[in-house]
DRENLUM-656646 format. One record per residue (C-alpha): residue number from 1; x, y, z. Coordinates in Angstrom, 2 decimals. Example, Ala and Ser with C-alpha at 12.3 -4.5 7.8 and 13.67 -1.06 7.14 Angstrom:
2
[1; [12.30; -4.50; 7.80]],
[2; [13.67; -1.06; 7.14]],
END
This chain:
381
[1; [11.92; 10.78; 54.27]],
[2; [8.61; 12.54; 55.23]],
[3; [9.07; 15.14; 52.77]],
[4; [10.16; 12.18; 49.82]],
[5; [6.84; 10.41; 50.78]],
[6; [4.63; 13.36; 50.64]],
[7; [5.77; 14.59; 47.29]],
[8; [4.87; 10.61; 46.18]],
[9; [1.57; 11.06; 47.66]],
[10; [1.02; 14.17; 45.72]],
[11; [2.34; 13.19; 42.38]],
[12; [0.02; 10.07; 43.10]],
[13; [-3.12; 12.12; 44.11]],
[14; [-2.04; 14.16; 40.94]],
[15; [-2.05; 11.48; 38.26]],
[16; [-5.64; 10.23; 39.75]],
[17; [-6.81; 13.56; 39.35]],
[18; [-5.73; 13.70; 35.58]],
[19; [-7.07; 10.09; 35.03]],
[20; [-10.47; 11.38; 35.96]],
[21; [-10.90; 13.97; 34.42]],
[22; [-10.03; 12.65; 31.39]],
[23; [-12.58; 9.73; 31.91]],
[24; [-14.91; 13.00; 32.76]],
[25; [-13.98; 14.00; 29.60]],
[26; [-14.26; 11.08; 27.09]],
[27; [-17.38; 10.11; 28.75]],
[28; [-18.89; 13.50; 27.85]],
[29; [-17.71; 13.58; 24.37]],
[30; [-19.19; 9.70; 24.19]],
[31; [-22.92; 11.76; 25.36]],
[32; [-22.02; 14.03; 22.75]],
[33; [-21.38; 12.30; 19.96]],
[34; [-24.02; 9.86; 20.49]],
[35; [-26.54; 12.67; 20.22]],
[36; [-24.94; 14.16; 16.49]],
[37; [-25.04; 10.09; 15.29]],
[38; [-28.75; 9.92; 16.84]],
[39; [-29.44; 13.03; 14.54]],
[40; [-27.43; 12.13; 11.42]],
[41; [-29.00; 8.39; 11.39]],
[42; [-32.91; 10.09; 12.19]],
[43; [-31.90; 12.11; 8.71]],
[44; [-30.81; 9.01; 7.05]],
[45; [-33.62; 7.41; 7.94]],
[46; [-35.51; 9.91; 6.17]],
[47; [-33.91; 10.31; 3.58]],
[48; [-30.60; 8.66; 2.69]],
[49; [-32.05; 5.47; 3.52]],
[50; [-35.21; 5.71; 1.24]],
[51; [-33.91; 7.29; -1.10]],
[52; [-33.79; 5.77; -5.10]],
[53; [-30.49; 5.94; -7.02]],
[54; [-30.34; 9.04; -9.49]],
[55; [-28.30; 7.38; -12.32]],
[56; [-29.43; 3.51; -12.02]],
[57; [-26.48; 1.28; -12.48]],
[58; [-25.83; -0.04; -15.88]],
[59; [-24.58; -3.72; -16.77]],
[60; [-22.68; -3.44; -19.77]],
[61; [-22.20; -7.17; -21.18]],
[62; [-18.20; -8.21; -22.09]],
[63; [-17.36; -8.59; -25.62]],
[64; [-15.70; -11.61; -26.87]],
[65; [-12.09; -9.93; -26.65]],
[66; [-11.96; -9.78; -22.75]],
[67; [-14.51; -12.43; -22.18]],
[68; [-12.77; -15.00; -19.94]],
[69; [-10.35; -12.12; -18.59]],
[70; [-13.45; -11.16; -15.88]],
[71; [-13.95; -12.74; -12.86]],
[72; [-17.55; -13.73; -13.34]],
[73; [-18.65; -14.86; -10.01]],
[74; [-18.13; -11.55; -8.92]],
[75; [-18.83; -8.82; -11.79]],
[76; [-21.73; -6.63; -11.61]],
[77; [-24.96; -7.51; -11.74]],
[78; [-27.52; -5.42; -10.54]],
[79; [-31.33; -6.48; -10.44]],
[80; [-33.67; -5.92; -12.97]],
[81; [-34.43; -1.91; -14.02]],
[82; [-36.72; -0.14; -12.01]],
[83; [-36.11; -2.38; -9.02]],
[84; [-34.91; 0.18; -6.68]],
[85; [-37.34; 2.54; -7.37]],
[86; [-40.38; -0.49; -6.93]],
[87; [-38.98; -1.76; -3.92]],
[88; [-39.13; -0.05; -0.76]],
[89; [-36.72; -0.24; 1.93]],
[90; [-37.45; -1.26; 5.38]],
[91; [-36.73; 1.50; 7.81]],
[92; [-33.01; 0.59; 8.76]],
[93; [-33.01; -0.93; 12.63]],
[94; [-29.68; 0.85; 14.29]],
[95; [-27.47; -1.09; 16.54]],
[96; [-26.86; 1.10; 19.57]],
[97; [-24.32; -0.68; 20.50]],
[98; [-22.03; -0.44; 17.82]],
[99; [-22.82; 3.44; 17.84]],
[100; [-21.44; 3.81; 21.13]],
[101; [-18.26; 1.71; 20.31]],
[102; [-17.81; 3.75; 17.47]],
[103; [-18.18; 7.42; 18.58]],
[104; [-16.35; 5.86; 21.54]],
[105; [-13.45; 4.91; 19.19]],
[106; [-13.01; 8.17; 17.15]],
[107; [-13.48; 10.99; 20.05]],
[108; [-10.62; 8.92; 22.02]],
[109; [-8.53; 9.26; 19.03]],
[110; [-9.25; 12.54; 18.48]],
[111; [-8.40; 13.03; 21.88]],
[112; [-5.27; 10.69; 21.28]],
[113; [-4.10; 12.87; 18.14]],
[114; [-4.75; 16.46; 19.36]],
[115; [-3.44; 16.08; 22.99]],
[116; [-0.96; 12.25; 23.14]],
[117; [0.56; 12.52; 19.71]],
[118; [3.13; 15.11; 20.16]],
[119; [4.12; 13.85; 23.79]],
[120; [5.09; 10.14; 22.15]],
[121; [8.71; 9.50; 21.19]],
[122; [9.70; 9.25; 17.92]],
[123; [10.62; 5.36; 18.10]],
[124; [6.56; 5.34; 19.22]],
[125; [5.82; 7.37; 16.02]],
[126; [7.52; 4.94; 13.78]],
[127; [6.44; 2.12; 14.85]],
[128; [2.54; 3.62; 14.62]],
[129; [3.47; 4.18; 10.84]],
[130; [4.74; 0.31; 10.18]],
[131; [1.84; -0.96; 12.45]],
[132; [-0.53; 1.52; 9.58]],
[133; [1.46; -0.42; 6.80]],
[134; [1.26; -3.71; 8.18]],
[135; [-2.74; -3.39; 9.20]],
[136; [-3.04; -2.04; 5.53]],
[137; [-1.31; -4.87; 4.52]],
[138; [-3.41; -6.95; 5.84]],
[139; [-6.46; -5.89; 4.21]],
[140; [-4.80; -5.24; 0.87]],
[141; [-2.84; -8.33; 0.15]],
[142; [-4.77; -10.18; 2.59]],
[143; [-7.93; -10.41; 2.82]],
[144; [-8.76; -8.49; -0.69]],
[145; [-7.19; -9.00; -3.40]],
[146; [-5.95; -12.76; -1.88]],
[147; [-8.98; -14.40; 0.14]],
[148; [-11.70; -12.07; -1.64]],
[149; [-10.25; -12.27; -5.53]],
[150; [-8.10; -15.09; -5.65]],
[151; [-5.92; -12.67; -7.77]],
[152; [-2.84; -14.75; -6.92]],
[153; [-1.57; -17.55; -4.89]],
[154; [0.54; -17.61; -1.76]],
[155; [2.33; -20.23; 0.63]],
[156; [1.46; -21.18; 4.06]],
[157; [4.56; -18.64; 5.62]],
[158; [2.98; -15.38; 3.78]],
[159; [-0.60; -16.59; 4.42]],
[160; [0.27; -16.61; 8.14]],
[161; [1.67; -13.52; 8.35]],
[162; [-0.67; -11.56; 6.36]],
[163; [-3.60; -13.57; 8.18]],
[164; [-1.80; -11.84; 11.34]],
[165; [-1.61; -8.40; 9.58]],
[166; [-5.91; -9.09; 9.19]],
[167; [-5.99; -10.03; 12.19]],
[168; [-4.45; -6.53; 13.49]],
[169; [-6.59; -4.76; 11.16]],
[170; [-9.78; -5.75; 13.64]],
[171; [-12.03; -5.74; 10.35]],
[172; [-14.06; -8.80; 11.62]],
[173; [-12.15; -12.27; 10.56]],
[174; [-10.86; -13.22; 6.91]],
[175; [-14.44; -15.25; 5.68]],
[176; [-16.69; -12.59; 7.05]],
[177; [-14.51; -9.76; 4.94]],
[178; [-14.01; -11.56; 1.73]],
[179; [-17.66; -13.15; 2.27]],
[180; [-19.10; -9.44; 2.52]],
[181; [-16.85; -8.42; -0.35]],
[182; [-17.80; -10.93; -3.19]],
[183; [-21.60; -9.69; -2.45]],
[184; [-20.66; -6.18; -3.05]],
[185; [-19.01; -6.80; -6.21]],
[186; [-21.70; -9.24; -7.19]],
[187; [-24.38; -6.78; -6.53]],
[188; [-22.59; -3.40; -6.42]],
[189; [-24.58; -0.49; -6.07]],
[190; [-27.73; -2.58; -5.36]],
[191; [-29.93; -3.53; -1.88]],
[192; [-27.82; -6.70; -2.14]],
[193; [-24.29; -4.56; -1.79]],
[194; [-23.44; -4.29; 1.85]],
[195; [-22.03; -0.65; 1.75]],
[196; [-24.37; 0.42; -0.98]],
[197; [-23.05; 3.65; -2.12]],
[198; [-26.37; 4.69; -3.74]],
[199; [-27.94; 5.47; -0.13]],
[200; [-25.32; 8.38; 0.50]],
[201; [-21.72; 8.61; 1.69]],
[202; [-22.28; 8.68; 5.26]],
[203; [-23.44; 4.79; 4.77]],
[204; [-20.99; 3.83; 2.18]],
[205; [-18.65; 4.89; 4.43]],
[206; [-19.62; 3.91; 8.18]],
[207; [-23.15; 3.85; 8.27]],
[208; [-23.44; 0.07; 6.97]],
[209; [-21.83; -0.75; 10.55]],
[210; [-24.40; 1.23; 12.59]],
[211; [-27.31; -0.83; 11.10]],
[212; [-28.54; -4.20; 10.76]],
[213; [-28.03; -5.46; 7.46]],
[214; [-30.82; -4.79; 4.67]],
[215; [-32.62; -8.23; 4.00]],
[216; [-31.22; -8.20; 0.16]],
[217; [-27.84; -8.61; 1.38]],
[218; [-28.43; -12.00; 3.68]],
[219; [-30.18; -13.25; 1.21]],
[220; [-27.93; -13.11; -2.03]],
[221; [-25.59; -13.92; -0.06]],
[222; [-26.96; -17.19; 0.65]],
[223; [-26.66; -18.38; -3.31]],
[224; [-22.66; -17.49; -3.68]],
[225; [-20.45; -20.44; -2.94]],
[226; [-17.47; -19.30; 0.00]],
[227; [-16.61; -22.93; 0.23]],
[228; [-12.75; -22.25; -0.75]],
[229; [-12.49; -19.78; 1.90]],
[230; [-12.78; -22.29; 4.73]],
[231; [-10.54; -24.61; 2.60]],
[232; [-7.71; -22.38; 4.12]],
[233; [-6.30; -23.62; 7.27]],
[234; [-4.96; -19.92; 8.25]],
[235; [-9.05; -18.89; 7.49]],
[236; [-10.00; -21.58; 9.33]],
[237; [-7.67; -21.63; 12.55]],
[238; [-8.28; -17.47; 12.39]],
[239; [-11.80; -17.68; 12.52]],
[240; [-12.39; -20.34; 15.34]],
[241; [-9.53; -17.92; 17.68]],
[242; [-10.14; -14.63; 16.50]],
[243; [-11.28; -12.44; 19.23]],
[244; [-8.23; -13.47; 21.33]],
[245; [-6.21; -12.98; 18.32]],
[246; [-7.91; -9.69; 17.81]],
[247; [-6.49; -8.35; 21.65]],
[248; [-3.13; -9.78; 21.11]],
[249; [-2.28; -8.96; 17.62]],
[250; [-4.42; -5.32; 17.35]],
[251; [-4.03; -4.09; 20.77]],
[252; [-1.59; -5.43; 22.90]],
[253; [1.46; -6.27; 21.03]],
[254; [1.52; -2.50; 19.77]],
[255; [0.91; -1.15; 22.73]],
[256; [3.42; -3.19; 24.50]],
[257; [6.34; -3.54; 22.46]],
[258; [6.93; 0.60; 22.88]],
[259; [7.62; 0.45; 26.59]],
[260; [10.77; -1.12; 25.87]],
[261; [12.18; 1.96; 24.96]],
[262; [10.22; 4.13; 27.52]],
[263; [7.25; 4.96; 26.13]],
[264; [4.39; 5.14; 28.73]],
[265; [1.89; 2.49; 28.39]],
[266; [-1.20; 4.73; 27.62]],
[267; [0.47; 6.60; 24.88]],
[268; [1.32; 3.20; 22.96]],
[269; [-2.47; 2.24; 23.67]],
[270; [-3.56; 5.34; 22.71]],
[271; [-1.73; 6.17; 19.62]],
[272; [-0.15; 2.73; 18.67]],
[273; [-3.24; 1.09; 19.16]],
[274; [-6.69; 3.20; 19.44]],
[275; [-5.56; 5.83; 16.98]],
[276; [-3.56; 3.63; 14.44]],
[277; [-6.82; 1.35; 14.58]],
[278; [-9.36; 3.95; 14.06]],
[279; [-6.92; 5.26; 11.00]],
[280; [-6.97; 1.93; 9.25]],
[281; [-10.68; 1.69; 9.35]],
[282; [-11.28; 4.99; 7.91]],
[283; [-8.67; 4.25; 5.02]],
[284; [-10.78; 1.34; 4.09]],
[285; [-14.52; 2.99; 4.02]],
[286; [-12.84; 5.61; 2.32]],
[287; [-12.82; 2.61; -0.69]],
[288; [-16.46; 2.02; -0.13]],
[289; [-17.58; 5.38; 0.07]],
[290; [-15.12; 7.97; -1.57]],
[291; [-13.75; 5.66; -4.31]],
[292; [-17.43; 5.58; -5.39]],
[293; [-18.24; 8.60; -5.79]],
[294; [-15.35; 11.12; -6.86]],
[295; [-12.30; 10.58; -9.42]],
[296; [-12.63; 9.91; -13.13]],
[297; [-14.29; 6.45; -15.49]],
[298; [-11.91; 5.36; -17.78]],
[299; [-12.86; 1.59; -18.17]],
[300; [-16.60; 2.12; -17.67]],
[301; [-18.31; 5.68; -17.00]],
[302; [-21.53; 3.72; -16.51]],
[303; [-20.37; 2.23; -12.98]],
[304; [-20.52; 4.39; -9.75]],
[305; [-16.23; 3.21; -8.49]],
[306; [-13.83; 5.68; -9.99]],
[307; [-10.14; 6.12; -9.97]],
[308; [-8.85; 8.51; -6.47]],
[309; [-5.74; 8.62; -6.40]],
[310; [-6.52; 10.06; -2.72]],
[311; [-8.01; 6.84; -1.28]],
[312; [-5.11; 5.16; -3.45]],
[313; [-2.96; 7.03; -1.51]],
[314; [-4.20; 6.19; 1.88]],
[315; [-5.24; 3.02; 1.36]],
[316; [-2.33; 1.43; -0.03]],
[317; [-3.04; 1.46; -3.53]],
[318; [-6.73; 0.65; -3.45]],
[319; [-8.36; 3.31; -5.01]],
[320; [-7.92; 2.95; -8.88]],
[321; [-11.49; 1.50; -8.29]],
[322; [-12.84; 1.85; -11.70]],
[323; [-10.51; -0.34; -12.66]],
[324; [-10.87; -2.69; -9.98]],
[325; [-14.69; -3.44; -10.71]],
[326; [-14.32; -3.54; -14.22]],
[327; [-11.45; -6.25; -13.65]],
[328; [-11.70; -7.71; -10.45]],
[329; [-9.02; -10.54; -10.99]],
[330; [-6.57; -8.25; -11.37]],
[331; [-3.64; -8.53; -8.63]],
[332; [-2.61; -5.22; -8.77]],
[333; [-6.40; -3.86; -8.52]],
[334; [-4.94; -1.00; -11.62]],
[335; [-3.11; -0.85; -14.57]],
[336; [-0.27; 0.85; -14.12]],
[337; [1.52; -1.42; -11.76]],
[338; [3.25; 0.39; -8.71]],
[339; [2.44; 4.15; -9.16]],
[340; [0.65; 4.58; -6.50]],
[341; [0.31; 1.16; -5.12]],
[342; [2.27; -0.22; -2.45]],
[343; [0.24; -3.46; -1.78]],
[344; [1.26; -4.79; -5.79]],
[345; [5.07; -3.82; -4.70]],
[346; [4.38; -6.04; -1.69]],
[347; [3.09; -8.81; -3.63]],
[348; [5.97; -8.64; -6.54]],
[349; [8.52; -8.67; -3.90]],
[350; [7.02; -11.72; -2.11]],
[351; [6.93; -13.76; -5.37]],
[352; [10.77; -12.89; -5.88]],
[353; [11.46; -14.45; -2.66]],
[354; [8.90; -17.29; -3.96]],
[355; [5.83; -16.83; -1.43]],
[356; [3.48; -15.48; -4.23]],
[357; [2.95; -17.23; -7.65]],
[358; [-0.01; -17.36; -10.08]],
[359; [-0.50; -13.51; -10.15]],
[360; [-3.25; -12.70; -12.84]],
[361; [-3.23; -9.62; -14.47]],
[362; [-5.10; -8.34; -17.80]],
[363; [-3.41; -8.13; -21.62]],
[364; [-2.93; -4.61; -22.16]],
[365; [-5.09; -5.13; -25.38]],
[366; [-8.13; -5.97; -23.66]],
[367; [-7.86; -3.24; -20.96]],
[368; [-7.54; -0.99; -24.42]],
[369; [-10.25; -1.92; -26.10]],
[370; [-12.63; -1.66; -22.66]],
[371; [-11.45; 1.95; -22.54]],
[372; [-12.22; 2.31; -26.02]],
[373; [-15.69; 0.81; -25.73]],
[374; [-16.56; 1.68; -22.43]],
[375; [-14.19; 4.79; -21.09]],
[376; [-16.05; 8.06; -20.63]],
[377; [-13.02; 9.84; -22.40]],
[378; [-14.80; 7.98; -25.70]],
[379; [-18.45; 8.71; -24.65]],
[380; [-18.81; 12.44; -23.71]],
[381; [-22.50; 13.77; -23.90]],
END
């Protein structure tokens, strides 16, 4: 019995010591990495933040064929030329606190992928996937192309669930997404766009969330109208509950539900619920910050969002983006359907079991003659 007790109080004294030291450690990748984000937003501030676009966006007006096909409230329009360039932008004010959270968030997954991955069982593994599919979900079919575009219509069961999947995606709540989203399309690639990717990738893609917002964007998005949002009881009820929605549905239902099959509780929260978090996230700045930048202009080459099929991939079939902002009513956010697009196979299946109806999508004549017009396969220099 002495002997039985004393091995206890080892293994105890044992798993303190390893809970330590990897608080010791976190904590000093936290110092770290707070020190290379000090340094990259000092640069920004510099430079990425001040900076003027290169190519200035151009607004190229509809013609009669696919007028009525655009979404108007939110299509492109950027301010007047030579506005960039005349004003200046306030030195961006950085908010320390969602620095820390963030480096906070990615070094523990780092730590969570390189060192917790491989010791989770594979039940733990495949539930991390469906959580990534259900998060993405969420975003997708949710609070994009549903709340955001109004590309389709759905009933009060599927507006639940994927208000749930939202809620798991921890993306702040439905009316603060979709509200932030109609401004970027609105004024895309302006002051006014949230994630403008004009001031560099870095703040397309994460930087947007490290800094208060530039005084364009509160203010144009004072004159857009997000009445129908709170029209929505899901948006409504979501909204009034959502950070203890946020801990149920994002961190502890994944990272409780593995235990019943044996899975130690800080490998779910670690995997199922830091890491599968932190994944999502990056998946959907990827959109803001990747999609406009790289792939190919076949609607309009004289927009910054381009087709990647990368982000498409990881993202759930959001990254045919030129597409997207040339027609932003679209359901299926690109033409072709469900290459490369889970979220419109999602939404198809739904309105065969009758949860989805109204799904808009463009005549294959118009999208033909924007390519024809517009398409940078028909305008090379």
């Amino acid at each position: 019995m002495h002997t039985l007790c004393t091995v206890q109080s080892e293994e105890h004294i044992e798993a303190i010591r390893e809970s330590v030291s990897f608080c010791a450690t976190v904590f000093r990748f936290c110092v770290h990495g707070v020190r290379v984000f000090s340094r990259k937003l000092k640069s920004l501030t510099v430079e990425s933040f001040t900076m003027a676009p290169k190519n200035p966006v151009m607004n190229v007006v509809a013609s009669p064929e696919d007028a009525g096909t655009l979404d108007t409230d939110l299509e492109n329009t950027p301010y007047p030329a030579g506005y960039q360039q005349e004003q200046k932008r306030p030195p961006p004010q950085i908010v320390w606190r969602n620095v820390m959270l963030m480096c906070l968030l990615h070094l523990v997954s780092v730590y969570a992928l390189l060192f917790t991955v491989w010791k989770c069982k594979m039940y733990t593994l495949v539930w991390t996937v469906f959580l990534y599919f259900l998060t993405g979900l969420g975003i997708t079919a949710g609070a994009h192309r549903l709340w955001a575009h109004r590309s389709y219509k759905a009933k009060l069961p599927l507006r639940t669930f994927l208000g749930m999947c939202q809620t798991m995606a921890f993306q702040n709540d439905i009316y603060d997404w979709a509200r932030d989203h109609r401004v970027h399309h609105k004024f895309s690639e302006t002051d006014a766009d949230p994630h403008n990717a004009l001031r560099g990738f870095f703040f397309a893609h994460v930087g947007w969330l490290l800094v208060k917002k530039h005084p364009d964007v509160c203010e144009s998005g004072k004159k857009l109208d997000f009445s129908d949002l709170m029209e929505d009881p899901i948006v409504r009820i979501q909204r009034k509950f959502y950070l203890p929605f946020v801990l149920l549905f994002c961190f502890i239902i994944p990272s409780y539900v593995p235990t019943y099959w044996g899975e130690s509780a800080m490998n779910a929260y670690l995997v199922c619920g830091l890491l599968r978090y932190c994944l999502n996230l990056n998946a959907t700045w990827l959109v803001n910050s990747a999609a406009h930048m790289w792939g190919q202009h076949p609607y309009d080459y004289t927009i910054q969002p381009a087709e990647n099929p990368f982000v498409t991939t990881l993202a759930l079939g959001e990254g045919w983006h030129n597409y997207h902002h040339v027609f932003p009513n679209d359901y299926r956010t690109g033409e072709f359907g469900w290459r490369i697009n889970p979220t419109s196979i999602f939404i198809d299946v739904m309105a065969w079991f009758g949860q989805v109806t109204d799904r808009k999508l463009i005549a294959p004549n118009v999208i033909l003659a924007r390519k024809q017009r517009t398409g940078e396969n028909n305008h090379c220099d």
